[in-house]
Backbone as numpy.savetxt, mean C-alpha at the origin, in Angstrom:
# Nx Ny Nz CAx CAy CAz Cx Cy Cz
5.13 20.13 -3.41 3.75 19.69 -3.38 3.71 18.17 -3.17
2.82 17.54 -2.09 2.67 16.27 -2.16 1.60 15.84 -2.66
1.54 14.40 -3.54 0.77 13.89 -3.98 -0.27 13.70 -2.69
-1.47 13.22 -3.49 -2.69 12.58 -2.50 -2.43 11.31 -2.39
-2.83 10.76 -0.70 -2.17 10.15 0.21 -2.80 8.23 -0.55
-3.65 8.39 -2.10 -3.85 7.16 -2.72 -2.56 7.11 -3.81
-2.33 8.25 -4.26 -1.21 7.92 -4.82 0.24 8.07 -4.44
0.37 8.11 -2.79 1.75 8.03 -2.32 1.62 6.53 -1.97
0.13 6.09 -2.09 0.93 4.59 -1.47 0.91 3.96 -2.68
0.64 4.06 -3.75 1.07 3.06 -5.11 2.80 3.58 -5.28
3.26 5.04 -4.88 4.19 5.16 -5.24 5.69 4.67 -4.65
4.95 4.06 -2.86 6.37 4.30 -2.28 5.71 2.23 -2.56
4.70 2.15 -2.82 4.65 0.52 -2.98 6.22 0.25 -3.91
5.47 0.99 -5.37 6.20 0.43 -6.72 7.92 0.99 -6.21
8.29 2.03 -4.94 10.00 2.23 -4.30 10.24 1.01 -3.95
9.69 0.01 -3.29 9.81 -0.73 -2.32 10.22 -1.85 -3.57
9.75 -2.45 -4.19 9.67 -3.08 -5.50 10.19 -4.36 -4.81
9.39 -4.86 -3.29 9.27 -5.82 -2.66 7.99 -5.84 -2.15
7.79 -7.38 -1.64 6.60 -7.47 -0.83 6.57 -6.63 0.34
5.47 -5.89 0.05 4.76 -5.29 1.80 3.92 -5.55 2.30
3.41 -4.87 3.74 2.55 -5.05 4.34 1.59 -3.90 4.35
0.41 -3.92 4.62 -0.12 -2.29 4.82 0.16 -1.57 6.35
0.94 -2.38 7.35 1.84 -1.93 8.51 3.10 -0.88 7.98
3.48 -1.52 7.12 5.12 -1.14 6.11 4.72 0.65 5.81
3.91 -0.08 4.87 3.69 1.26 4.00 3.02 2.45 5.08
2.20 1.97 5.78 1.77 3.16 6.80 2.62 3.65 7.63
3.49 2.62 7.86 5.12 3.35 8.46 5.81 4.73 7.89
5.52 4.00 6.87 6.64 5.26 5.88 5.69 6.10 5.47
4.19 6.14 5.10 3.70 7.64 4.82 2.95 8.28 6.32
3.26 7.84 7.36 2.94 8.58 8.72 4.16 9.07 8.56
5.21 9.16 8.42 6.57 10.29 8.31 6.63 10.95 7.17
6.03 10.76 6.17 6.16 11.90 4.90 4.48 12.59 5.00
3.63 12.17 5.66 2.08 12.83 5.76 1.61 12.93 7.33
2.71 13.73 8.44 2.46 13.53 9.54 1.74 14.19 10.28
0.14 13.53 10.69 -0.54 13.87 11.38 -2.20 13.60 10.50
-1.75 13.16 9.05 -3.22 12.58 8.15 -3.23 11.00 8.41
-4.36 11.40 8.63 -5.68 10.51 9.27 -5.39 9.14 8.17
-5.39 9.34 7.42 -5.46 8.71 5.80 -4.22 8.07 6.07
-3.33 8.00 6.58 -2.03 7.48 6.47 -2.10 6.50 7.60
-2.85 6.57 8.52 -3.43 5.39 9.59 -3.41 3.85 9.01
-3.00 2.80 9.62 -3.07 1.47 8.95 -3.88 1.00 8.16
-5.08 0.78 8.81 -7.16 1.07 8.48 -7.43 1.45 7.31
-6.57 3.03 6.88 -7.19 3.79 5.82 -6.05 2.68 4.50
-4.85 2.95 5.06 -4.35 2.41 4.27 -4.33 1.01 3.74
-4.84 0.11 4.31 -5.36 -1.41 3.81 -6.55 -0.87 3.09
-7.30 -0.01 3.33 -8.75 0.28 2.30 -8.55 0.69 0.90
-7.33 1.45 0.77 -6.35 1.80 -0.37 -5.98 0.80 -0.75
-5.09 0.39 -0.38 -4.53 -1.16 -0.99 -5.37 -2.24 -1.49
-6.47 -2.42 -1.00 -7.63 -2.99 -1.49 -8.53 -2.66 -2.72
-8.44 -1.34 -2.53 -8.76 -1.07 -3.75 -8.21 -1.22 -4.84
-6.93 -0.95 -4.70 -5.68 -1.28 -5.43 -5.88 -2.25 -6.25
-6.12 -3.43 -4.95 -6.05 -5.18 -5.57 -7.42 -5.03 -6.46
-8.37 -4.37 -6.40 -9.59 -4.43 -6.67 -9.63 -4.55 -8.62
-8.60 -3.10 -8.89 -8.45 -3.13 -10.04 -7.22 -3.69 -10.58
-6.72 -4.76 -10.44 -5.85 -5.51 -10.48 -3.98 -4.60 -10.46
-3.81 -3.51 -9.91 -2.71 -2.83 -9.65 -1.69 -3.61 -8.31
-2.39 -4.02 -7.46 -1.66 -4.84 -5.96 -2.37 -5.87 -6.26
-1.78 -7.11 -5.64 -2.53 -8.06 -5.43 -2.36 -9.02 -4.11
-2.71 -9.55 -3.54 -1.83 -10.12 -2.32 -1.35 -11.52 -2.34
-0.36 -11.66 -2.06 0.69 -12.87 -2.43 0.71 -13.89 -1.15
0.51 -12.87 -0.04 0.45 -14.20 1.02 -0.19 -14.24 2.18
-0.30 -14.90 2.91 -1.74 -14.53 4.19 -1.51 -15.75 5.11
-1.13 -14.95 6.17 -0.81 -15.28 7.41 -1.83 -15.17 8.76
-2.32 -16.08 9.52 -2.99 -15.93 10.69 -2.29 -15.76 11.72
-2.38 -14.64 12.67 -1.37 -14.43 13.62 -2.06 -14.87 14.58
-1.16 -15.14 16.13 -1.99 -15.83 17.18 -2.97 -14.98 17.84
-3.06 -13.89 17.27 -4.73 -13.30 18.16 -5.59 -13.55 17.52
-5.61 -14.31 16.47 -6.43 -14.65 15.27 -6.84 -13.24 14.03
-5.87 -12.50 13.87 -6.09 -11.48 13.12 -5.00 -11.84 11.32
-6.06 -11.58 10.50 -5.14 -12.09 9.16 -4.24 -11.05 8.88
-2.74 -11.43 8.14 -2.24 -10.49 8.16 -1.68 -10.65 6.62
-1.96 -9.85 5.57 -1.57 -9.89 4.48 -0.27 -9.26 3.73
0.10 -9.79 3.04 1.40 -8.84 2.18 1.16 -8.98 0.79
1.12 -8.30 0.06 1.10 -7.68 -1.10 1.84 -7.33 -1.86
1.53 -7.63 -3.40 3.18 -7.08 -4.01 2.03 -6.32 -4.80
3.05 -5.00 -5.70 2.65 -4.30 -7.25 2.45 -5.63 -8.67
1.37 -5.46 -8.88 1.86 -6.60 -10.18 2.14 -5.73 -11.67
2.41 -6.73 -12.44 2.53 -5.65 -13.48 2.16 -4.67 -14.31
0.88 -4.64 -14.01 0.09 -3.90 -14.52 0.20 -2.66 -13.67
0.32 -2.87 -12.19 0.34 -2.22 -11.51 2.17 -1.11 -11.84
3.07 -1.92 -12.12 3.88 -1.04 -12.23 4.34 -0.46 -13.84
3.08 -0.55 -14.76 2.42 -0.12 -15.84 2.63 1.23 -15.94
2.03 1.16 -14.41 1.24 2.73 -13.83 2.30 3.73 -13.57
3.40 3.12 -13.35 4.68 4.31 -13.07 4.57 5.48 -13.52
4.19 5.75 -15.08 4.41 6.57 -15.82 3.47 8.02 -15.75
2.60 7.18 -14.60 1.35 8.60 -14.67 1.66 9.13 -13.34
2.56 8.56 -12.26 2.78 9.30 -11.42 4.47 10.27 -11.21
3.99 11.31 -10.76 4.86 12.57 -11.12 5.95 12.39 -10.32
């Protein structure tokens, strides 16, 4: 059984237990959720945002790339990897 596609990305975040991107992480759950919509870059920065929202991700650094598009990376903070324990 796979988890739902908000809690595969806190989970393969807190694997990574490095800075990502929401490019990164949509990498890796378009091959474990292949062909959901939800696993798209888009959906997945809206996740991650939320994330940061309730202080679980937060974003650490922010980069302007030359098409003028921001590009963020994000770590788990600690609270965020608090959370380990509720996922299965």
């Amino acid at each position: 059984m796979k988890l739902p596609i908000k809690t595969g990305v806190l989970k393969r975040a807190m694997e990574l237990n490095e800075l990502f991107t929401a490019e990164e992480l949509s990498k890796d759950l378009q091959a474990e959720y292949p062909g959901e919509k939800t696993a798209q870059v888009k959906n997945v920065e809206k996740i991650i945002r939320t994330y940061c929202g309730v202080g679980i991700m937060k974003a650490v650094f922010f980069e302007l790339e030359p098409d003028g598009e921001l590009k963020l990376t994000y770590e788990v903070t600690d609270f965020g990897k608090s959370c380990r324990k509720m996922i299965p």
